[in-house]
TITILUM-999760 format. One line per 8 residues: number of its first residue (from 0); for each residue x, y, z of N, C-alpha, C. Coordinates in steps of 0.2 Angstrom, whole numbers. Layout:
% TITILUM-999760
NUM> X/Y/Z/X/Y/Z/X/Y/Z  ...
This chain:
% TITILUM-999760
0> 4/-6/0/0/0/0/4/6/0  8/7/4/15/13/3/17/12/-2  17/6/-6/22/9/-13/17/12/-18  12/9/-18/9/12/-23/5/19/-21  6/21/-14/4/28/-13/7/32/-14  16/31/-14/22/34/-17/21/33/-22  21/28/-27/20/28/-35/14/35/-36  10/34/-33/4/40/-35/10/47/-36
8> 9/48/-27/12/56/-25/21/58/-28  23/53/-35/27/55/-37/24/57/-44  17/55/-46/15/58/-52/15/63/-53  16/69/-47/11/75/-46/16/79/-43  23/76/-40/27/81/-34/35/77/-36  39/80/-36/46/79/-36/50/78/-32  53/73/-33/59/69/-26/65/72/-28  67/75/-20/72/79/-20/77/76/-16
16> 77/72/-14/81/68/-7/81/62/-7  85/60/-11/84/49/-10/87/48/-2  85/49/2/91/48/9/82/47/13  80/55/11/75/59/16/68/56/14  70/55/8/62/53/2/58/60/3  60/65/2/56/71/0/52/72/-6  47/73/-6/41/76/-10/38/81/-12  40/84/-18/37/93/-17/34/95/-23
24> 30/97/-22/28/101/-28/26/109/-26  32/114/-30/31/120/-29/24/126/-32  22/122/-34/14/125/-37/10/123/-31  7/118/-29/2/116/-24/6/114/-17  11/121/-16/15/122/-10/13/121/-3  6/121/-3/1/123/3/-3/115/5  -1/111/0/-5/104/-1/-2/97/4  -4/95/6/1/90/15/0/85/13
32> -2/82/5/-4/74/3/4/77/-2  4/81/-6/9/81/-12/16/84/-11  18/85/-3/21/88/-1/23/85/4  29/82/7/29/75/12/37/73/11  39/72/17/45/68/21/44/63/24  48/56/23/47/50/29/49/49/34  47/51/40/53/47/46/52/41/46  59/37/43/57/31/43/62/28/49
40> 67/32/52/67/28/59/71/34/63  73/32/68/76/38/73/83/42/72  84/40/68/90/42/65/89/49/58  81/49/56/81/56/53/84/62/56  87/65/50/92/70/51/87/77/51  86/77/56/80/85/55/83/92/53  90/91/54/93/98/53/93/97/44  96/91/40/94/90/35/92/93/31
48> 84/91/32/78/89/31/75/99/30  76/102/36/74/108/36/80/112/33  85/111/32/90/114/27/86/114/20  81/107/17/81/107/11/73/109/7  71/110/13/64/114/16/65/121/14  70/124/17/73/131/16/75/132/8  77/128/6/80/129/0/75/128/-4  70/126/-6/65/122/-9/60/128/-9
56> 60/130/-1/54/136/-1/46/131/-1  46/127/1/38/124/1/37/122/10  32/121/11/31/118/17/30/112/17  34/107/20/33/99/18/33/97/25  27/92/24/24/89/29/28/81/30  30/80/38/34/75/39/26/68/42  29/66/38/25/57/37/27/53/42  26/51/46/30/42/53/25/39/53
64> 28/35/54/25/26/57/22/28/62  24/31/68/23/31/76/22/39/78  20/39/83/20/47/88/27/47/88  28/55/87/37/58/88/34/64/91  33/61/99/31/69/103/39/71/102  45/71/102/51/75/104/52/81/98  46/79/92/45/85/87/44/90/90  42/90/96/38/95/99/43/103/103
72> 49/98/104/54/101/107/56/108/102  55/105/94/58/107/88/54/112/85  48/114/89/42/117/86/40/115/80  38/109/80/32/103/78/28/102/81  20/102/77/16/99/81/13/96/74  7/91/80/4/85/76/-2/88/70  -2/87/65/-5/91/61/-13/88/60  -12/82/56/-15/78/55/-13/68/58
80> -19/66/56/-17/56/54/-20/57/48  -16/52/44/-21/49/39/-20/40/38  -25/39/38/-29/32/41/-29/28/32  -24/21/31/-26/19/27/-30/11/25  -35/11/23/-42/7/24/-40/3/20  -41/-5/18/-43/-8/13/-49/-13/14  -54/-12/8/-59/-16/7/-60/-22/8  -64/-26/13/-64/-32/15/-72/-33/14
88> -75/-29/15/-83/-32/14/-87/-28/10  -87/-31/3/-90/-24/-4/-96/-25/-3  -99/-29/0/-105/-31/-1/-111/-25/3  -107/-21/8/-110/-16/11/-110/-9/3  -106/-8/-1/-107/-2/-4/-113/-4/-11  -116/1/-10/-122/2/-14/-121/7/-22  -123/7/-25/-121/9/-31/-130/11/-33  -129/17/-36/-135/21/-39/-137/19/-47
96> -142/14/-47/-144/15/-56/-142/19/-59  -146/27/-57/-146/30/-61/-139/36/-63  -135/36/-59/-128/35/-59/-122/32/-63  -121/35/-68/-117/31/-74/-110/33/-74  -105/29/-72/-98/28/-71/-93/28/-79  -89/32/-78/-84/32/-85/-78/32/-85  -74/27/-88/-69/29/-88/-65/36/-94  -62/40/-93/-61/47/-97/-55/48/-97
104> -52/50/-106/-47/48/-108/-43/59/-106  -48/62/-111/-48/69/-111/-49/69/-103  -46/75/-100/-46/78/-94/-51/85/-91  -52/86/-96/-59/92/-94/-62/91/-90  -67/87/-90/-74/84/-86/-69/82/-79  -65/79/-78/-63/76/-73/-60/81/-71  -55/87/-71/-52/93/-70/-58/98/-65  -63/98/-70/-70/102/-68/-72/100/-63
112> -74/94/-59/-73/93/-53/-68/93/-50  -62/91/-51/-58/90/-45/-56/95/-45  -56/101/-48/-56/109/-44/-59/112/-41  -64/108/-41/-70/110/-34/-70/107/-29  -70/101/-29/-71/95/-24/-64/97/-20  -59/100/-23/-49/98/-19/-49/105/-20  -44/107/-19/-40/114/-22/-38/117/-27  -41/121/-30/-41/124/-36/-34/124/-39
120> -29/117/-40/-22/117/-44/-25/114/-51  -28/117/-54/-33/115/-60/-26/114/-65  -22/121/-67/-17/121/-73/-12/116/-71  -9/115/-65/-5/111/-63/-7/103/-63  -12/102/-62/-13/95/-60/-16/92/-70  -18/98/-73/-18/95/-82/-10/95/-82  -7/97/-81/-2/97/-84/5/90/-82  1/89/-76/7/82/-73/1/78/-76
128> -5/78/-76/-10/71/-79/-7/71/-86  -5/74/-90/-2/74/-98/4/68/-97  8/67/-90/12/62/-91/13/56/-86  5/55/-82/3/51/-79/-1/45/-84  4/43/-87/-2/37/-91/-5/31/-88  -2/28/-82/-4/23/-79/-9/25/-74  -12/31/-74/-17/32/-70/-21/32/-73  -26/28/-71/-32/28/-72/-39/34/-72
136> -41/38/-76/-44/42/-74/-56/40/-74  -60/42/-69/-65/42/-69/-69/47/-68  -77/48/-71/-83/52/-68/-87/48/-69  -90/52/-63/-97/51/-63/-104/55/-64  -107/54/-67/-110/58/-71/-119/56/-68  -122/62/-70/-131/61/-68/-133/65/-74  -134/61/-77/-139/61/-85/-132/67/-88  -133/73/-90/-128/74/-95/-124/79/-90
144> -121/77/-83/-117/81/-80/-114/77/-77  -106/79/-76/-101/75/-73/-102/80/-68  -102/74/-62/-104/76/-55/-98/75/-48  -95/69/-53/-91/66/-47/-82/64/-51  -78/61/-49/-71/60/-50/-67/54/-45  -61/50/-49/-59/47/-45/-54/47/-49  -48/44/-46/-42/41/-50/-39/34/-48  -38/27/-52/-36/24/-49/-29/20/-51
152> -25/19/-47/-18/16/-50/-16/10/-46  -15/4/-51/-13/-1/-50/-8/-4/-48  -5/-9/-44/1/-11/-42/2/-16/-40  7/-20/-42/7/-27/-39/0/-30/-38  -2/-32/-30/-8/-34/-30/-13/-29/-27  -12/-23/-29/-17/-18/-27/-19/-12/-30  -25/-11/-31/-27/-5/-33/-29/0/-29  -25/7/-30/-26/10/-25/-33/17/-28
160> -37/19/-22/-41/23/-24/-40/29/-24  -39/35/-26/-37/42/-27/-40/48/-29  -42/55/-27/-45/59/-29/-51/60/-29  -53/53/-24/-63/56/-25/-66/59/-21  -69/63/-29/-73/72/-25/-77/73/-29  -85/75/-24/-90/76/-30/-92/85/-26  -95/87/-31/-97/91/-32/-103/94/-27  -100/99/-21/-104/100/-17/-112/98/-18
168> -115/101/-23/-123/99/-25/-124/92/-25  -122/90/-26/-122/83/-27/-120/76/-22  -118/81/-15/-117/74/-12/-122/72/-7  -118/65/-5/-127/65/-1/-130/62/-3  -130/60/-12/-133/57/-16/-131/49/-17  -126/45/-16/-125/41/-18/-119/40/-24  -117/48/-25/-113/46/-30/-106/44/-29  -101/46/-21/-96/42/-19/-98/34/-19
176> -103/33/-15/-104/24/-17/-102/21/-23  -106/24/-27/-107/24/-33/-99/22/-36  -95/27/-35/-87/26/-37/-85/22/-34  -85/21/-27/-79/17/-25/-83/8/-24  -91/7/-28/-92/2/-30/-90/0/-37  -89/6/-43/-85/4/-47/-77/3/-48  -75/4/-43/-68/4/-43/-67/-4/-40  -72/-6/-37/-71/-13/-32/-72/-18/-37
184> -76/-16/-41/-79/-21/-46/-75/-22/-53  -69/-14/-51/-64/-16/-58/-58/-19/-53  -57/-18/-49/-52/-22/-45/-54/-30/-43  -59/-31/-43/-62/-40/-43/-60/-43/-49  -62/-38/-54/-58/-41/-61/-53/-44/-64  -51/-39/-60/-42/-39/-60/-39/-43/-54  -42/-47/-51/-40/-49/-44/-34/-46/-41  -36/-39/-40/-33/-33/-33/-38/-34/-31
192> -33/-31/-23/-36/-29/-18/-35/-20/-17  -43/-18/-15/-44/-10/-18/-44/-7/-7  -39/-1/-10/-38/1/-4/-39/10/-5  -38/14/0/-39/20/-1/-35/22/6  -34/31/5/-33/33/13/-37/39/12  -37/42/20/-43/46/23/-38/52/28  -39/59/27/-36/61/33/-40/61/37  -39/62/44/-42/60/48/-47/68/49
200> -45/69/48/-47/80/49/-54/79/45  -52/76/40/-60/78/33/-64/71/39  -66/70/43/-74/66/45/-74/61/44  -71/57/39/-73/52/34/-74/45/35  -69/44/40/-65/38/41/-74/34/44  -77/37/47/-83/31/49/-86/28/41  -87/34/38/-91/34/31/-88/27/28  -82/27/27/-78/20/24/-77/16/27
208> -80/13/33/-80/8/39/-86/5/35  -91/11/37/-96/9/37/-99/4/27  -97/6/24/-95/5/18/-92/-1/17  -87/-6/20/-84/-11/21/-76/-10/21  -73/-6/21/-69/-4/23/-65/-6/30  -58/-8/32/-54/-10/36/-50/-5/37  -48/-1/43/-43/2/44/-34/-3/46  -31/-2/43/-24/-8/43/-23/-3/44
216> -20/4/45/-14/6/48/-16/15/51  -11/18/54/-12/26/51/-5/28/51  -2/36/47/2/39/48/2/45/52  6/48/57/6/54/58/10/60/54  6/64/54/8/71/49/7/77/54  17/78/53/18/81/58/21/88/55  18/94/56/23/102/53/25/105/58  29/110/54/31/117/59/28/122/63
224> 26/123/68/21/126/71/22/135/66  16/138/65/18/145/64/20/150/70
């Protein structure tokens, strides 16, 4: 699940640090999914780390395994968790007839929401999809309007779910089922196992329990206090 949520977040953001595994994208500077360091053990070099921060000019958010209260010393605090789930019981998610799922080659329709659903890096995020070929793009549509969006990307034995965001007016309706019942049904095909993550902050995590989802792990995402 980590490799293929690193495969994602290098479509979209630039490794600066084979040591530190740094992540950055200077356009959506302000973004804590696209923008990312791993404490992978206690030996992270923090003076490093924030040397290439400085240089970089981005704010990049530090990703661990575990609680690092001694961040705290350093003027870090806990920002977020984000919690990642994998699909164990599809048979709770429901899917809308009237509801019709696509896969989309053009980026338009799918841009159109995911501007509105996430953070308006509309010019930026066409422009890394132009050399994301292995990613899968979808909408969801209610008769001639694209309502909703996902992105799915493959790996080894797993398909990871990304980018789903409907369109304020629209939710509530069944159109998130509706996706990540399509995403389950192209991953049974395929025999993957279909997994996603959640930050903790957006609500969510019950909604995808409730849906059949398993929580397997979380991360803590830790910043620089202002």
């Amino acid at each position: 699940m980590e490799e293929n949520e690193e495969k994602f977040v290098s479509l979209f953001s630039n490794r600066y640090d084979n040591n530190l595994k740094i992540y950055a994208n200077k356009v959506m500077s302000d973004d804590p999914f696209f923008n990312r360091a791993y404490i992978q053990s206690n030996a992270f070099n923090l003076e490093e780390f924030e040397s290439i921060c400085k240089m970089l000019n981005v704010k990049i958010y530090l990703y661990a395994y575990k609680e690092h209260k001694e961040l705290e010393r350093y003027g870090y605090i806990l920002y977020d968790k984000i919690s990642t789930l994998l699909l164990e019981s599809p048979y709770l998610i429901k899917g809308i007839e009237h509801i019709r799922i696509e896969r989309v080659k053009e980026t338009k329709e799918w841009l159109d929401v995911y501007s509105v659903a996430f953070e308006d890096y509309r010019d930026e995020m066409e422009n890394r999809l132009r050399h994301a070929k292995e990613l899968e793009l979808y909408t969801a549509n209610i008769k001639d309007k694209t309502v909703g969006c996902m992105a799915l990307l493959s790996s080894k034995s797993l398909l990871g779910l990304y980018c789903l965001g409907i369109l304020p007016e629209f939710r509530m309706l069944g159109v998130a089922s509706s996706l990540i019942r399509y995403a389950y049904l192209s991953s049974r095909e395929r025999n993957l196992y279909l997994f996603l993550q959640t930050f903790l902050k957006d609500n969510l995590l019950r909604y995808y329990i409730k849906r059949g989802f398993v929580q397997m792990y979380i991360k803590y995402i830790y910043t620089k206090a202002s």
